[in-house]
Every structure is written in structure tokens, then in C-alpha cells.
PLY file of the C-alpha trace (Angstrom):
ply
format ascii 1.0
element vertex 160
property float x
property float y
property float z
element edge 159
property int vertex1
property int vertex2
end_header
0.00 0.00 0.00
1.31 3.16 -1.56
0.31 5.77 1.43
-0.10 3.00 4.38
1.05 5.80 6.88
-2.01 7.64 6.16
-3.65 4.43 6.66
-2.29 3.66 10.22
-3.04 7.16 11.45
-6.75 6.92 10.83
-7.81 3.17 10.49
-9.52 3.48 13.88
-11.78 6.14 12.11
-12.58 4.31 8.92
-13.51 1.16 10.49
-16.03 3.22 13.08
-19.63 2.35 11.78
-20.62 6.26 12.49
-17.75 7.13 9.54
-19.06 4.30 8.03
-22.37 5.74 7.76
-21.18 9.03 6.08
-21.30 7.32 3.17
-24.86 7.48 2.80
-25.10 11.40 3.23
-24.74 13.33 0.97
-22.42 16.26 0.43
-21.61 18.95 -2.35
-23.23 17.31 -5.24
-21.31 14.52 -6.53
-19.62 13.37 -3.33
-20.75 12.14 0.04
-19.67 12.94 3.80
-17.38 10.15 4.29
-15.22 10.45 0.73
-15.14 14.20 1.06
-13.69 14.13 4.53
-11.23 11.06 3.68
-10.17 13.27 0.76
-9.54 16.43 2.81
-7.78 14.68 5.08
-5.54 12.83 2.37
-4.55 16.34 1.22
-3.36 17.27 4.83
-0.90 14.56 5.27
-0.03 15.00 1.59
0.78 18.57 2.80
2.14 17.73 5.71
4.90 15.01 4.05
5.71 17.16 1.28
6.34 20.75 3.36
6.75 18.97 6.72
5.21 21.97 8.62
5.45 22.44 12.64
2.75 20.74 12.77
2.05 17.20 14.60
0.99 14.96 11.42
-1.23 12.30 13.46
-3.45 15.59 14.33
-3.67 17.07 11.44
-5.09 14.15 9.83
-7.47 12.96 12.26
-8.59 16.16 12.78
-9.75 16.58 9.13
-11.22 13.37 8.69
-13.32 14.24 11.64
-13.95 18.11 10.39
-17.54 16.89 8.79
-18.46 14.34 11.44
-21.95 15.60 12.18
-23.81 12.12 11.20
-26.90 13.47 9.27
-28.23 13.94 6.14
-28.48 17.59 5.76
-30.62 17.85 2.25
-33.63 15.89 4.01
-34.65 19.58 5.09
-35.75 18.70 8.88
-35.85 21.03 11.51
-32.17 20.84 12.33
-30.86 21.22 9.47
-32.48 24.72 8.43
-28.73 26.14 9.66
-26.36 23.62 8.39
-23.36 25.45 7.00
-23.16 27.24 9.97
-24.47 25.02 12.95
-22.92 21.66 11.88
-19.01 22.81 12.78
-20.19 22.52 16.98
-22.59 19.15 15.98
-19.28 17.57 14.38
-17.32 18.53 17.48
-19.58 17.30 19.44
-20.23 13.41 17.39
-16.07 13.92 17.41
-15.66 14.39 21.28
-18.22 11.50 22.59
-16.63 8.85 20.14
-12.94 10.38 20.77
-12.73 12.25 23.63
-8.84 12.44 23.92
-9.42 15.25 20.78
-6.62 17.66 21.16
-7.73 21.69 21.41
-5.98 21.67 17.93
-8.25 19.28 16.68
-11.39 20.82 18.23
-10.11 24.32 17.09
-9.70 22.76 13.07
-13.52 21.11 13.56
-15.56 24.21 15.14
-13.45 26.55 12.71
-13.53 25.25 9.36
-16.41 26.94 7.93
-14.87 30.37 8.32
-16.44 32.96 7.38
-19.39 31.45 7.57
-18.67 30.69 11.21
-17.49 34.03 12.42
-14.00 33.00 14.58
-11.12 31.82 11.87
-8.93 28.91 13.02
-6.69 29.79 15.93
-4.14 27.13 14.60
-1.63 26.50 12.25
-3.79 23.06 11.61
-6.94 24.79 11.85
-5.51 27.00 8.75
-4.71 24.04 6.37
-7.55 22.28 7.25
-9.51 25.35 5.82
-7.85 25.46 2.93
-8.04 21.80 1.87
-11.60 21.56 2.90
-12.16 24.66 0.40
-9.75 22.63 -2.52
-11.98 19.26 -1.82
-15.19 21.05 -1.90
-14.61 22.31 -5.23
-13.25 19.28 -6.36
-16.19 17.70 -5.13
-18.34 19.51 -7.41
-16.20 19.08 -10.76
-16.00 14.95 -9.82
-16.67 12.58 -8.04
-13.91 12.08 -4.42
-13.49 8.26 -5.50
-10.44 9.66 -8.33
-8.48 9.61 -4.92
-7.34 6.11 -3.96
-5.84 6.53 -0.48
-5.66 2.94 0.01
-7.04 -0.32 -1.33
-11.60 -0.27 -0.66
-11.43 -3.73 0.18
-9.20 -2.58 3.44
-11.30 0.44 4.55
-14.63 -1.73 3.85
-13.24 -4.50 6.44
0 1
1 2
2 3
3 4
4 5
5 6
6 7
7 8
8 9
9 10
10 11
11 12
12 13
13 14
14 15
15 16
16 17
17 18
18 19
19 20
20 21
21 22
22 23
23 24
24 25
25 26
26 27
27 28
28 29
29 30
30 31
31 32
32 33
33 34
34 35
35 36
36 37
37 38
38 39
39 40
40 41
41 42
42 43
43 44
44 45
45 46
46 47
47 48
48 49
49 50
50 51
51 52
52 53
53 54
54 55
55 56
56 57
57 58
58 59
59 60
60 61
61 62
62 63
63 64
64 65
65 66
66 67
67 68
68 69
69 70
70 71
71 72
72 73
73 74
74 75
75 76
76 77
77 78
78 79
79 80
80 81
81 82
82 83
83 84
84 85
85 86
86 87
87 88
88 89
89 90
90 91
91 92
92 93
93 94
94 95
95 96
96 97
97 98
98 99
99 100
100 101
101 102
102 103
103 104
104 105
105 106
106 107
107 108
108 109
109 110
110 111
111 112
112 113
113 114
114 115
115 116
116 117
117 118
118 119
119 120
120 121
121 122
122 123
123 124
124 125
125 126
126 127
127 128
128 129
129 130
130 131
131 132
132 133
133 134
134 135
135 136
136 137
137 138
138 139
139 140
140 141
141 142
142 143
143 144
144 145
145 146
146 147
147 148
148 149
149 150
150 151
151 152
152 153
153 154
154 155
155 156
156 157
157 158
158 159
């Protein structure tokens, strides 16, 4: 496996059945929750190996696979989804804390900030910044195509 560090850092994650289930929401048109998040957070650690930032790799990537971990369907138009782009940042933290509650503040700073502007505090870390931007890369990507044009490891593995 090409990228098996990747792997390691987040196989936890993958094999959760809540990340699982992000596969059947949704998200940006062509894409779903799940995909979109695994790409984001390929393109961290991509970052991260080829510029080697001061930045701890194992948190940057968890922290943006987790970034969109709010476990709903927002396009079925419920009640509590009226204020999506701006209310699901805290809902993900929250999903993200109660399954992993050894989050780092760097972590919970990248998942409650992503959707700045729309969320009106920017990221307060260095993490928190690349997240953003990667998140803003994959979202447009997500639109253009569909996420599975990133292999980040073999499906058979993640679908164990």
C-alpha cells in the first residue's frame, strides 16, 4: 500500500460504523460525507509530508477526517438542518468528542473553525488553517468529480 502511513493514522476512524455511515449522506453534489472528509484529510498529510510543517501529522489528519463528522443527512430539510453550514461545525465537534474524547484543542479548534467565514471566529491554529484550505480545494473538487479519483488505500481494506 502506496500511502499505508495515512492508513495507520486513521484506520480506527474508517472502520467506526458512524464514519461508516457518512457514506450514505450526501455532500456537495457529486460526493458524500465520508469520501469528502477522507479526501480532505488525504490532502493534509499530503501537505504535511511534502512541506513537513510544525505541525504534529497524526493531528492534522485525524482532525480533518473528523472536520464533517456531524452524522446526518443535511438535504432531508428537517428542523435541524435549516442552519447547516453554519451550525454543523459545533454538531461535528460534538459526534467527534463523545466517540474520541482524547481530541486535542488543535483538533477541536480545526472542527468548530472550518467553515470560516461562515462561522465568524477563523482557526486559531496552524492546523486549523490548512484544514480550511483543503476543505475549500476538496469542496470544489467535489463539485467538478466525483472524491473516488483519490485512492488513499485499497476499498477492500477500509470496507473491512
Amino acid at each position: 500500500m502506496k500511502h499505508r502511513e495515512f492508513y495507520d493514522l486513521v484506520s480506527d476512524i474508517l472502520r467506526s460504523d458512524e464514519f461508516r455511515q457518512m457514506k450514505s449522506h450526501r455532500h456537495h453534489v457529486k460526493s458524500n460525507t465520508r469520501d469528502h472528509s477522507i479526501k480532505v484529510a488525504f490532502l493534509c498529510y499530503l501537505y504535511h509530508k511534502k512541506f513537513s510543517p510544525n505541525i504534529d501529522r497524526r493531528e492534522l489528519v485525524r482532525g480533518a477526517l473528523l472536520h464533517d463528522y456531524y452524522l446526518y443527512d443535511w438535504h432531508d430539510r428537517s428542523p435541524g438542518t435549516r442552519r447547516h453550514a453554519i451550525a454543523h461545525p459545533r454538531r461535528a465537534l460534538n459526534n467527534a468528542l463523545k466517540k474520541y474524547p482524547d481530541l486535542t484543542k488543535t483538533q477541536q479548534d480545526m472542527i468548530l473553525h472550518h467553515m470560516f467565514p461562515l462561522t465568524p471566529i477563523p482557526p486559531q491554529t496552524r492546523a486549523g488553517w490548512v484544514l480550511w484550505i483543503y476543505d475549500k480545494v476538496a469542496a470544489i473538487s467535489d463539485y467538478r468529480r466525483p472524491t473516488s479519483h483519490i485512492h488513499v488505500h485499497r476499498k477492500d481494506r477500509l470496507e473491512k
